[in-house]
N, C-alpha and C positions, 0 to 999 in steps of 0.2 A: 434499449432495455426491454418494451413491451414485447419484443421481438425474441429475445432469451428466454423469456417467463413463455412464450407459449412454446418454441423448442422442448423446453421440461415437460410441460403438460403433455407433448407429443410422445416423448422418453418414457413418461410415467406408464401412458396406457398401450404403448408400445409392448413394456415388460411387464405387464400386469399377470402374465403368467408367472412368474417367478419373484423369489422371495425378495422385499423391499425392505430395505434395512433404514435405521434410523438413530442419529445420535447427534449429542450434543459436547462442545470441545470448548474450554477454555484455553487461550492461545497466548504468546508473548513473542513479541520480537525486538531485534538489536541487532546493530550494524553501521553501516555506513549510508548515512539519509543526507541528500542535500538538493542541489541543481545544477546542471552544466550551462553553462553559456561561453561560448566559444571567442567571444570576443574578448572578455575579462581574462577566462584560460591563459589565451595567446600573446597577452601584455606582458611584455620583461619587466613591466613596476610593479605589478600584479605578485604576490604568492597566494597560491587559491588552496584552500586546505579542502579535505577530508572531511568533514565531520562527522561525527556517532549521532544516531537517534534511536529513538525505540517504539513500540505501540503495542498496546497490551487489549484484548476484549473478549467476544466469543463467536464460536462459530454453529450453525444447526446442517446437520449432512443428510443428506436421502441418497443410499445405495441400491442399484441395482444389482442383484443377484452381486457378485463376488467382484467383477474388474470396475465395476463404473457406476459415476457416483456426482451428483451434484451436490456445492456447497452456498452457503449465504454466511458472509461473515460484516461484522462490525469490531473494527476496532480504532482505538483512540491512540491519536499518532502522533508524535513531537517529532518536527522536523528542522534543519539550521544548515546554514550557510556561510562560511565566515573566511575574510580575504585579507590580508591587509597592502598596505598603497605605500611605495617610496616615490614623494613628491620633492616638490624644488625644494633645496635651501635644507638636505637631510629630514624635514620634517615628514612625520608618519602617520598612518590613519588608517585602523582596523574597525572592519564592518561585522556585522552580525544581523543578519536576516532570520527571524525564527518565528514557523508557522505551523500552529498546531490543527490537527484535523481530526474529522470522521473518515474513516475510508472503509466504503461500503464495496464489495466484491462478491461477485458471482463467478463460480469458478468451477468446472468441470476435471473430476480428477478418475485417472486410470490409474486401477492396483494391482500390484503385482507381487510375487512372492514377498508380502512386507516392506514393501515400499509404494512406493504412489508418485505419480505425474500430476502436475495441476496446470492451468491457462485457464486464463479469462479476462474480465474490464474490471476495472477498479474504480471508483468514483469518490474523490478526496473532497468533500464539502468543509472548507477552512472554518474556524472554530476562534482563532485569536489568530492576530498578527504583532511582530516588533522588530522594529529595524532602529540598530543603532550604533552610532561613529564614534568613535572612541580616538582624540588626538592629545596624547602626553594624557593628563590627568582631566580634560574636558569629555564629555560624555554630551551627545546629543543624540536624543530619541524623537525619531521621526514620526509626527502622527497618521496612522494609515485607515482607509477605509476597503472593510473585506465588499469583495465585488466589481470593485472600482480600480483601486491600486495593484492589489491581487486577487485574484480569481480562482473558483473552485478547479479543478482541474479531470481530466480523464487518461488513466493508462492501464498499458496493459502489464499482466502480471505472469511471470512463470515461473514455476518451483519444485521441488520435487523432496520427499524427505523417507524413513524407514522408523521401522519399527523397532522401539530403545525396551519395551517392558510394558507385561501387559499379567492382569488376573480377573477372570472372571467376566467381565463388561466394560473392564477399564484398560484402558492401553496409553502408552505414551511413547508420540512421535518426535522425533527430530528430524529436521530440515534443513531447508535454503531456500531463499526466494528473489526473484531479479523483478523492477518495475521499472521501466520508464514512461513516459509521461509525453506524449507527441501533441501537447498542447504546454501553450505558452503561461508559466505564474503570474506573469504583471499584467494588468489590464489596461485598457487606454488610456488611464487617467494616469497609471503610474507609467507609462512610455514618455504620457506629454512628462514626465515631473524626472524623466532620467532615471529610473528605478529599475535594477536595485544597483545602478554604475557609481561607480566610484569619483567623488567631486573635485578630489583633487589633482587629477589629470586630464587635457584636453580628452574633448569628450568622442567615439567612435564615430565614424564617416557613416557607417553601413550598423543597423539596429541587426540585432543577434539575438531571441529567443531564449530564455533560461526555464529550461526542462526539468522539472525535478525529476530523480532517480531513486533508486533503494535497493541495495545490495546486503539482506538480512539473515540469520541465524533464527527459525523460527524453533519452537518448542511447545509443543499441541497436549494437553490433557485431553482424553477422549473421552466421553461415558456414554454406552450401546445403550437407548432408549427402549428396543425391539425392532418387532418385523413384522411382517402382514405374510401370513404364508393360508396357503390354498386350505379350506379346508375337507376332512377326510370324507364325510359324509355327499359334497357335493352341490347340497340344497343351498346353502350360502357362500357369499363369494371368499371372503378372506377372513379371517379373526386376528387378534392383536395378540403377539404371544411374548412374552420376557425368556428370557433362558436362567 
């Protein structure tokens, strides 16, 4: 990260000749938010669903002249996983993993006739955890410790979206956005406790890794703060202008 943050600093005075633009975006996302693990996937007692999640925050942009553009966003994230198990004797057992986050991203975006490219790291700092088994009308909630059982995580992010409507200093984008996560949710305490595998079947030979992922429908309020443009006289470097 300290490593990104002086990249920019280099960008900044790199383009210091041309106009730097600046705005602030509230954002919202929806889609398909969960975790892969290839082990649970591949079980024929296993149905592994889908699930919907969302995250809603904001975001502050610094553009360079017209194509390029760094962003820093926070937003607040609900995330879920949920499978259910055909074990012995017909009996059934649906799971529910759901972990809410910060996810903090730094993100480098190229624009282009009205649309835009984005990439960068994500940083998902867990916020609350719940895990719990649901067998006929018993419900058992697992108690879990963030850091321990699950862990913050790091991924990476790609997206790209266009311009829906815009007046004056405000504009509003729609998107898409792809994340995966090439760090592991459960941490060693939830490995040693079987987490987040299903109890009512013999348990994997071989541990397998559960990646969260995010497959989302983003939707961007923008509002143009200004820009720092040269000024005419010369004697000073830049002044702060609105439009």
């Amino acid at each position: 990260m300290k490593k990104l943050w002086v990249l920019l600093l280099i960008c900044v005075s790199y383009t210091a000749q041309s106009q730097v633009w600046f705005e602030a975006a509230a954002k919202g996302t929806y889609g398909f938010k969960g975790f892969l693990n290839s082990n649970i996937m591949d079980d024929g007692r296993v149905s592994y669903d889908l699930p919907t999640g969302y995250a809603y925050g904001g975001r502050f942009g610094v553009n360079f002249g017209y194509h390029n553009g760094i962003s820093v966003e926070a937003l607040l994230a609900d995330n879920k996983q949920t499978f259910g198990v055909e074990g012995p004797l017909g009996i059934r057992q649906d799971y529910l993993i759901n972990w809410k986050a910060t996810d903090l991203y730094l993100l480098y975006r190229l624009y282009g006739d009205k649309t835009f490219l984005e990439l960068g790291p994500k940083l998902s700092r867990l916020s609350a955890l719940k895990q719990t088994i649901t067998t006929g009308s018993l419900v058992d909630e697992l108690t879990l410790e963030k850091g321990k059982d699950y862990v913050d995580y790091w991924s990476a992010a790609l997206g790209f979206g266009t311009y829906v409507f815009g007046a004056a200093n405000f504009s509003m984008m729609l998107g898409a956005r792809f994340e995966y996560a090439f760090q592991d949710l459960v941490g060693e305490q939830g490995k040693n406790r079987k987490l987040p595998l299903p109890t009512l079947v013999p348990q994997y030979s071989n541990y397998k890794s559960s990646n969260p992922y995010s497959i989302q429908v983003c939707l961007e309020f923008n509002f143009g703060l200004g820009y720092f443009a040269k000024a005419a006289c010369g004697r000073r470097g830049f002044f702060f202008k609105y439009d």
